[in-house]
VOLUMFI-543443 format. One record per residue (C-alpha): x, y negated, z; residue in one letter. Coordinates in steps of 0.5 Angstrom, whole numbers, plus 500, padded with zeros to 3 digits. Example, Ala and Ser with C-alpha at 12.3 -4.5 7.8 and 13.67 -1.06 7.14 Angstrom:
// VOLUMFI-543443
525509516a;527502514s;
END
This chain:
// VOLUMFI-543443
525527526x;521521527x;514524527x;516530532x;518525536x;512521536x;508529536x;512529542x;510523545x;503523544x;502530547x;504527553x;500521553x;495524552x;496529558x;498525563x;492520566x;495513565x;491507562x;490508555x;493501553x;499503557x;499508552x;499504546x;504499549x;509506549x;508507544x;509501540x;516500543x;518507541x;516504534x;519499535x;526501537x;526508532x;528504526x;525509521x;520505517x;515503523x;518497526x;517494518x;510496518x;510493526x;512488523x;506486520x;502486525x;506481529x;505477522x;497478521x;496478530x;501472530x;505475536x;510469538x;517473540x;518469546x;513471552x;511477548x;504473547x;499473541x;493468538x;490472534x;486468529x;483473524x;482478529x;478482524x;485481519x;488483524x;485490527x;486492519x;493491520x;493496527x;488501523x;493500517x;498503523x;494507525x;494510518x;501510517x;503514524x;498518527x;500517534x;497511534x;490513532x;488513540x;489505539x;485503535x;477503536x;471499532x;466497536x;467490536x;472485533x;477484539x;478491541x;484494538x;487488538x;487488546x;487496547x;494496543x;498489545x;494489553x;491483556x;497478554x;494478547x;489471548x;483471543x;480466539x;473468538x;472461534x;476461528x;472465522x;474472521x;479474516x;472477512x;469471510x;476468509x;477473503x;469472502x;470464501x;478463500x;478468494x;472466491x;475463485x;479467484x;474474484x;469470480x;474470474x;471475470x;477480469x;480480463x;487485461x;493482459x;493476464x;500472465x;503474471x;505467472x;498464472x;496470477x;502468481x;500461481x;493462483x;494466488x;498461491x;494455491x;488460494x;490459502x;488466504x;491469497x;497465500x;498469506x;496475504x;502475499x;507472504x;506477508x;507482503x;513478500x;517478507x;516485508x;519487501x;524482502x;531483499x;535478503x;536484507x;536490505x;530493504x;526499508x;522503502x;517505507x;515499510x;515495503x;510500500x;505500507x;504492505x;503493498x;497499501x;495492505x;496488500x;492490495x;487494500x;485487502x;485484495x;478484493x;477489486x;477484481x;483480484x;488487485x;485488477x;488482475x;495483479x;496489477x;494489470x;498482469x;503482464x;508478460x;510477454x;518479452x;523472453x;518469459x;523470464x;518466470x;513471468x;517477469x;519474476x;513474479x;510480475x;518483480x;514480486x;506481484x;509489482x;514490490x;519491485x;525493485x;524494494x;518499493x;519501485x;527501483x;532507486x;538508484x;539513480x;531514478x;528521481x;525526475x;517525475x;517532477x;521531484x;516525484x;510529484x;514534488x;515528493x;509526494x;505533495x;508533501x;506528504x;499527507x;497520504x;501520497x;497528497x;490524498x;491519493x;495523488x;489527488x;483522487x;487519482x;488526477x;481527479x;478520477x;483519471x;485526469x;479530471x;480536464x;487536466x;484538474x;479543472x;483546466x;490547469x;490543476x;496546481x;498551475x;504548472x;506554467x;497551464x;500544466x;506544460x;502546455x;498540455x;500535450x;499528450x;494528445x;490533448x;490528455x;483523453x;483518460x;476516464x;478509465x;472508469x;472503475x;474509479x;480510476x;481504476x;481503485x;484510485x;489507481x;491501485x;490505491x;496509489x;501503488x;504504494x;506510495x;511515492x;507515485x;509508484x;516509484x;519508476x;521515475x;526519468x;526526465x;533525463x;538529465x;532535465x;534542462x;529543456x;524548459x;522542464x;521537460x;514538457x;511538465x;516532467x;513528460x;506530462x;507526469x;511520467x;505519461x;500520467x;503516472x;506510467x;503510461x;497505463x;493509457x;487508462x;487500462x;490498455x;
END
């Protein structure tokens, strides 16, 4: 597998006495030529550290930009977490690209961008049931907004065909840079029925159908199942029981058998602020996906109602 491979690799860059970015270097040409998932998210990189294909160089402009790419990596596969360090703007940028990677230390860095760029966007006073559209639009017309949402939006892309992983890793970066208030507004946008602009942009705003849509849809309780395996979706999935559904986590918590007789009536949500972030920080994994509970014999579908309620329902925010 993709993660034993780099398990391997790891264990032997680690062992060997080489110069740690010639490490990294390996490391991210394994990325690049496994083809499962990790070369969508390098993508990525190479956008938020404008690498030019020819000559293999770099100009990274936001530097702090981009070394939230590297960490968002680095987050993603494990292997690259000896490339990333903290103690000054440039230095994992230069620890995983090498020397090649030129800096230009008078440019601003990508946190006062967002600081002022996004500035009109994050004083609106947020308010639900915004218009996709007018979301859409105002994040284009803000220059910082812009390049966050291109980005993203190339990832998911469907002119070629879409890599799930490497779509749901941009929407994590996507909304995990957007200020609190501007990633409230995208994601509780709404449309009314016959817009059909509306209802694109929220399809764009929301990964839809790359990273949401799969054919035929998974039951919510293979969802759950899915997602419990896999560390990131694990800790996100937790937080947002907790934080939303917190009597279902001290009532029943992993007790499935408790967990059925629980109906939707008895299932009051926080809808708290904290709710709210664990919320959009599950958008991008596994748990955003649209799910069913058709074709479930009758005994599951109890516990599959109570985990598409809890995941798609929006009863916290309406």
């Amino acid at each position: 597998s993709l993660y034993s491979v780099f398990t391997v690799l790891f264990i032997y860059f680690t062992c060997i006495s080489t110069v740690q970015t010639t490490d990294c270097l390996h490391l991210r040409e394994q990325c690049i030529n496994t083809g499962n998932g990790c070369e969508s998210v390098w993508n990525v990189v190479e956008d938020a550290c404008n690498i030019s294909v020819l000559g293999n160089r770099c100009k990274a402009e936001d530097t702090v930009g981009c070394n939230r790419t590297i960490q968002v990596l680095a987050d993603e596969y494990p292997e690259f977490k000896n490339c990333v360090c903290t103690t000054d703007n440039i230095c994992s940028i230069t620890t995983l690209l090498g020397k090649q990677c030129g800096i230009n230390k008078d440019n601003i860095s990508v946190e006062t961008k967002l600081q002022w760029g996004l500035s009109a966007l994050s004083k609106q006073a947020y308010t639900t049931n915004r218009s996709c559209l007018d979301v859409n639009r105002e994040c284009v017309e803000d220059e910082v907004c812009n390049k966050q949402l291109s980005l993203y939006l190339k990832v998911c892309s469907l002119n070629k065909k879409c890599n799930v992983e490497g779509c749901q890793a941009a929407i994590r970066f996507f909304y995990g840079n957007m200020p609190f208030e501007v990633a409230q507004m995208m994601i509780f946008c709404d449309c009314i029925q016959h817009d059909e602009s509306c209802h694109r942009a929220k399809e764009l705003l929301h990964g839809k159908p790359c990273a949401v849509t799969a054919v035929p849809p998974p039951s919510c309780l293979n969802v759950i199942h899915m997602c419990e395996k896999n560390e990131l979706c694990r800790k996100k999935y937790t937080t947002f029981r907790s934080k939303c559904w917190r009597h279902v986590t001290k009532k029943c918590y992993n007790d499935e058998a408790c967990l059925e007789t629980l109906i939707k009536d008895d299932m009051p949500c926080s809808a708290s602020a904290d709710c709210k972030a664990a919320y959009i920080s599950s958008w991008g994994t596994m748990l955003h996906m649209e799910c069913t509970c058709q074709n479930l014999p009758p005994v599951k579908q109890p516990l599959c109602q109570l985990f598409h309620h809890m995941l798609h329902s929006k009863s916290c925010f309406s």
